[in-house]
C-alpha positions as CSV (number, residue, x, y, z in Angstrom):
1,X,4.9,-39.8,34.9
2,X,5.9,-36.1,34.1
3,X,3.0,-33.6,35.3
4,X,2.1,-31.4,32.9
5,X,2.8,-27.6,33.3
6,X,-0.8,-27.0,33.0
7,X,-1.3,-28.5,35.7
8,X,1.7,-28.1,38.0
9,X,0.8,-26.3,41.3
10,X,4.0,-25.3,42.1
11,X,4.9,-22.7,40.0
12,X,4.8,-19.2,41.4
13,X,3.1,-16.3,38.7
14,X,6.1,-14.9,37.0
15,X,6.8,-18.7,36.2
16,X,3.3,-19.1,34.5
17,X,4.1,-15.7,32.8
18,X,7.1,-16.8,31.6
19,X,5.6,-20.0,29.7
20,X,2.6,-17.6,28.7
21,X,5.4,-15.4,27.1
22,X,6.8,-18.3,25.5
23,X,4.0,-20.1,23.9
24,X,2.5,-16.9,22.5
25,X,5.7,-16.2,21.0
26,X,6.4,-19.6,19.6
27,X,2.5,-19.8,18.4
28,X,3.8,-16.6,16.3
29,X,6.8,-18.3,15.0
30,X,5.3,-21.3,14.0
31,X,2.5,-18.9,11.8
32,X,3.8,-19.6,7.9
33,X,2.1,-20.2,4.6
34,X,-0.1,-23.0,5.3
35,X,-1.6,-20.3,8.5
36,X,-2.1,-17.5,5.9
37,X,-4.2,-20.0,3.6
38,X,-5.8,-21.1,5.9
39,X,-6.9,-17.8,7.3
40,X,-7.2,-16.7,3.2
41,X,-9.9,-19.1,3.5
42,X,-11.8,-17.7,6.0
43,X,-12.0,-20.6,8.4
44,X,-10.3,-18.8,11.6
45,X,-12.1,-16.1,13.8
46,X,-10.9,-12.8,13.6
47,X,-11.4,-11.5,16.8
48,X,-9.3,-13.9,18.7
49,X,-6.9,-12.8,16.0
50,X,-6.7,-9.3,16.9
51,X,-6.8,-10.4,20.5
52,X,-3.8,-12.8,20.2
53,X,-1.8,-10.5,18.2
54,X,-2.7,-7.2,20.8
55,X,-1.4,-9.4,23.1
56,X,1.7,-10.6,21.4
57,X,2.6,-7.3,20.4
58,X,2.7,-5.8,24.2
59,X,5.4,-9.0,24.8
60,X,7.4,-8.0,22.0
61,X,6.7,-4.6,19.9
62,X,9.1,-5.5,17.0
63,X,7.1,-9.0,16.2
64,X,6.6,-8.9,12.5
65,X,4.1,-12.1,12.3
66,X,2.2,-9.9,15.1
67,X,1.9,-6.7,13.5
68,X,1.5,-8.4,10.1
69,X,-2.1,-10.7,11.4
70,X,-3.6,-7.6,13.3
71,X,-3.4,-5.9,10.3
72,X,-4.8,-8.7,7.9
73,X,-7.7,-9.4,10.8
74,X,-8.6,-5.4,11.1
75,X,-8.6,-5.3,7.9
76,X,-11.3,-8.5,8.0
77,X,-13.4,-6.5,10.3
78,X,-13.3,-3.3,7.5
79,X,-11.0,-1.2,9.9
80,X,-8.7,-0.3,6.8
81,X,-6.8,3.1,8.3
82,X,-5.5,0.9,11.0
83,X,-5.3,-2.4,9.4
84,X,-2.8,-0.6,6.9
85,X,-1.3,1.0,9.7
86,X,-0.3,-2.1,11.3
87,X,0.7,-3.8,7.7
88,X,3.3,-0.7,7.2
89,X,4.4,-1.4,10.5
90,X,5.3,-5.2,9.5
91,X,6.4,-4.3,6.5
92,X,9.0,-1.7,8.2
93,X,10.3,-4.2,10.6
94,X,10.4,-7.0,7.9
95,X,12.5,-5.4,6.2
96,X,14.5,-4.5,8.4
97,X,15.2,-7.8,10.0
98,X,15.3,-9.7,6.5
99,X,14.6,-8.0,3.4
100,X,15.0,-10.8,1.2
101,X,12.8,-12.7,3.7
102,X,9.1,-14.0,1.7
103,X,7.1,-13.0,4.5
104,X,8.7,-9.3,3.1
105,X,7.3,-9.8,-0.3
106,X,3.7,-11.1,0.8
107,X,3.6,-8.1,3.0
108,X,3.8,-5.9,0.5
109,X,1.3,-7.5,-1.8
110,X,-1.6,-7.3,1.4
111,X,-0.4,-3.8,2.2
112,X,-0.9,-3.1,-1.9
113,X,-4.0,-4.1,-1.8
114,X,-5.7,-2.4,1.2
115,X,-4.0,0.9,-0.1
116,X,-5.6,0.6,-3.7
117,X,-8.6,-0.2,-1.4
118,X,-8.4,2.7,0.0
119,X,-7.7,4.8,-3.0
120,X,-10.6,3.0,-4.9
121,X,-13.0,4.3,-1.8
122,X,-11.8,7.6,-1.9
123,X,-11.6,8.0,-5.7
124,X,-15.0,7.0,-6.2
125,X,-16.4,9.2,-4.0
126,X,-14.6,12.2,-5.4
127,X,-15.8,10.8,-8.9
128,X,-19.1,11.3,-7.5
129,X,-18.4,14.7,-6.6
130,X,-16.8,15.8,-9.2
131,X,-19.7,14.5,-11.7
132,X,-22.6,16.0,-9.1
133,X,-20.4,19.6,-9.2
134,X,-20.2,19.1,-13.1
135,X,-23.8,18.6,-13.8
136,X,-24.6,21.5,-11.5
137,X,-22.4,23.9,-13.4
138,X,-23.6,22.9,-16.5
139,X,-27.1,23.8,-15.3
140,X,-25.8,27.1,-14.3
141,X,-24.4,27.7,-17.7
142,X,-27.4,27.0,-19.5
143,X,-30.0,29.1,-17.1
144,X,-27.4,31.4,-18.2
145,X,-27.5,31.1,-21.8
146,X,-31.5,31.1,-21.7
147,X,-31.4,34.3,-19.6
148,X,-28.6,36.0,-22.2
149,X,-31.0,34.6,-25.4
150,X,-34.3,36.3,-23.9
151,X,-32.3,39.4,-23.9
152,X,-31.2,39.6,-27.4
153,X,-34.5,37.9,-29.1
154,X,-33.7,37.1,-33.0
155,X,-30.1,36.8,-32.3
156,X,-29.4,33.3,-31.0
157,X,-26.8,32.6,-33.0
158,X,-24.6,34.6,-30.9
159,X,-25.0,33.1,-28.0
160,X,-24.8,29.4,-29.0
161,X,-20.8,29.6,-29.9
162,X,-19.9,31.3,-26.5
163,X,-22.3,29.0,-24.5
164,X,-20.4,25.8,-26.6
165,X,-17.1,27.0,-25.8
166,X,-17.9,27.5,-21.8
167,X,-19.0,23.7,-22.3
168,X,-16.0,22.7,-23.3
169,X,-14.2,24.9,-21.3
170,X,-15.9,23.5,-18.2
171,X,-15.2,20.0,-19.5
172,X,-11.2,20.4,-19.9
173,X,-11.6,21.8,-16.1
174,X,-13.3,18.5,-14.8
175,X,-11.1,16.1,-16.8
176,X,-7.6,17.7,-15.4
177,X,-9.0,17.7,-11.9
178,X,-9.8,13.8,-12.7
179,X,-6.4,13.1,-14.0
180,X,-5.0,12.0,-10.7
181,X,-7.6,8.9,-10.5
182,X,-6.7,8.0,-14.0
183,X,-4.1,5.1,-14.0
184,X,-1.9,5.7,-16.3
185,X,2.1,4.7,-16.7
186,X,4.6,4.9,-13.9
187,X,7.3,7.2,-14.9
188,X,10.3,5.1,-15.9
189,X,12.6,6.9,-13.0
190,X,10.3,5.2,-9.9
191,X,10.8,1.6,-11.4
192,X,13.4,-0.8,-11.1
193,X,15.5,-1.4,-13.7
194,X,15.1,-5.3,-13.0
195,X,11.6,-6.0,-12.8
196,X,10.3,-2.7,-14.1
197,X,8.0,-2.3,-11.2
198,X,7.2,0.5,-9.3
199,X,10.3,0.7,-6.5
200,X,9.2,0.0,-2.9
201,X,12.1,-0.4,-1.3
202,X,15.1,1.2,-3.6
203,X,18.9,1.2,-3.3
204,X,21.6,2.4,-5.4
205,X,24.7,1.5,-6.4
206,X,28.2,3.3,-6.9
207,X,27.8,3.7,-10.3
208,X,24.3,5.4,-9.8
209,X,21.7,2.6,-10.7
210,X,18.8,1.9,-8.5
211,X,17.3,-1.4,-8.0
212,X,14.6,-3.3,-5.7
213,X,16.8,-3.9,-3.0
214,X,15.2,-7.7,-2.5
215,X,15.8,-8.0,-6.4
216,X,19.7,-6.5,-6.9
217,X,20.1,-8.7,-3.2
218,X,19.2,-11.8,-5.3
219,X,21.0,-11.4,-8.0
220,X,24.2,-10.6,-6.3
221,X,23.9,-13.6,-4.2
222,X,22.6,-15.9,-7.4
223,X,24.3,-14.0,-10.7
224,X,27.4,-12.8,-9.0
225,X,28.9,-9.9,-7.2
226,X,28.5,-7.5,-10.2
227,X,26.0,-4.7,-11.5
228,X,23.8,-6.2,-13.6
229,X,23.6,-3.0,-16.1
230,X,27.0,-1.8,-15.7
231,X,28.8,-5.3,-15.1
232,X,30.9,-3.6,-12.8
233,X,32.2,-5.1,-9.6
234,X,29.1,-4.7,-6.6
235,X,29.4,-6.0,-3.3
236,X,26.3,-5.8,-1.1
237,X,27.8,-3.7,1.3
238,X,28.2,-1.0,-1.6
239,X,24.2,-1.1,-2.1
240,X,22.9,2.2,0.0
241,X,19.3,3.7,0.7
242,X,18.1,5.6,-1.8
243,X,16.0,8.1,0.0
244,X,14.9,10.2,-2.5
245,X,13.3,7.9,-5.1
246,X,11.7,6.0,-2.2
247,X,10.1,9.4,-0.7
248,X,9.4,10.7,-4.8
249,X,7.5,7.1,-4.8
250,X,5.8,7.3,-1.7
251,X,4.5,11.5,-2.8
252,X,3.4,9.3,-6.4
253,X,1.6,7.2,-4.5
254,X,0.0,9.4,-2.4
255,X,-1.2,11.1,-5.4
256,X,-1.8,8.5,-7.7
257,X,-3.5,5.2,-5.7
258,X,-4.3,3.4,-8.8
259,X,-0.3,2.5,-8.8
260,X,-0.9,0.3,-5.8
261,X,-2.4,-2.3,-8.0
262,X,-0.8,-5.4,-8.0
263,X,-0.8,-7.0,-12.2
């Protein structure tokens, strides 16, 4: 009967590293939808998560699944700066290695979320400050108007117009400094002409359309080799990086976290 490696003595160390290596990779690999509900459901323990992937990711820094559960296990213990770190990461090497590949897509729908997280912290505290600054200069103004109405007794209509019109002044002020937290629509030019959502990973094509690259990929391989607007010929060799919509998306979403959202 065949002993089994566990329990073999004669192995020497880097032998037992080796399988180490090996079953922590293929533990990885074998990590697919029915892991990521199970894990959605809350029945797995976090910290042996972000153990386990720590360790995976100093056998192999390019592991996708690896990068991908630290990130969805820090973000579990509310470490969201470096659980979206790590997502990024995934997402970068995902797509990469397959950017038609699913795990791609869900990816970006957990990194999505934990970056309108993030914006939704950050936007309600500045609502907060915003509305505290407001209320405080609106005290100001009218300790102001009282002062300039004991000084000119029997004349108070004068100073109710100008002390209206700082008011409203003051408003227009706080609403444009709000604008940035208000969601609103995503300009036309950061959407894919396909799905009409916001681009994340853009290409364009010789006759100057940009697409999703996952999406135009899709089509090309399901539709046929041809532009989908222009019904020209398109090979996907032809499709190249559109760097400046993808950075002009990224500085949108920077500035405007409400676009993370997923519908």
């Amino acid at each position: 009967m065949a002993i089994p490696i566990s329990e073999r003595t004669d192995l020497e160390p880097p032998s037992r590293l080796i399988l180490r290596q090996l079953l922590c990779a293929l533990m990885f690999l074998s990590i697919g939808r029915i892991g990521l509900y199970v894990i959605g459901n809350g029945s797995i323990d976090w910290t042996k998560v972000e153990d386990d992937c720590r360790k995976a990711i100093q056998l192999d820094h390019n592991s996708v699944k690896a990068h991908y559960m630290l990130g969805l296990a820090l973000l579990q213990k509310n470490e969201l700066a470096e659980g979206v770190r790590e997502l990024q990461k995934a997402l970068d090497l995902g797509r990469g290695a397959d950017p038609m590949g699913y795990m791609v897509e869900e990816i970006w729908q957990e990194l999505a979320k934990a970056k309108y997280m993030e914006w939704e912290q950050a936007s309600t505290k500045r609502s907060w400050e915003l509305q505290s600054l407001k209320e405080a200069c609106e005290n100001a103004l009218k300790e102001k108007r009282f002062l300039d109405s004991s000084q000119t007794e029997g004349f108070l209509d004068e100073t109710i117009a100008p002390h209206l019109k700082e008011l409203e002044d003051l408003g227009q002020v706080f609403k444009r400094a709000a604008e940035d937290d208000t969601p609103t629509e995503v300009p036309d030019y950061l959407c894919c002409k396909i799905t009409l959502d916001i681009f994340r990973d853009p290409v364009i094509t010789p006759s100057g359309v940009s697409y999703e690259r996952a999406v135009i990929l899709d089509h090309l391989q399901k539709a046929g080799k041809f532009d989908p607007i222009t019904r020209e010929p398109l090979d996907p060799s032809q499709l190249i990086p559109n760097f400046a919509i993808k950075e002009a998306v990224q500085a949108y979403l920077d500035k405007h976290g409400w676009a993370y959202k997923m519908e």
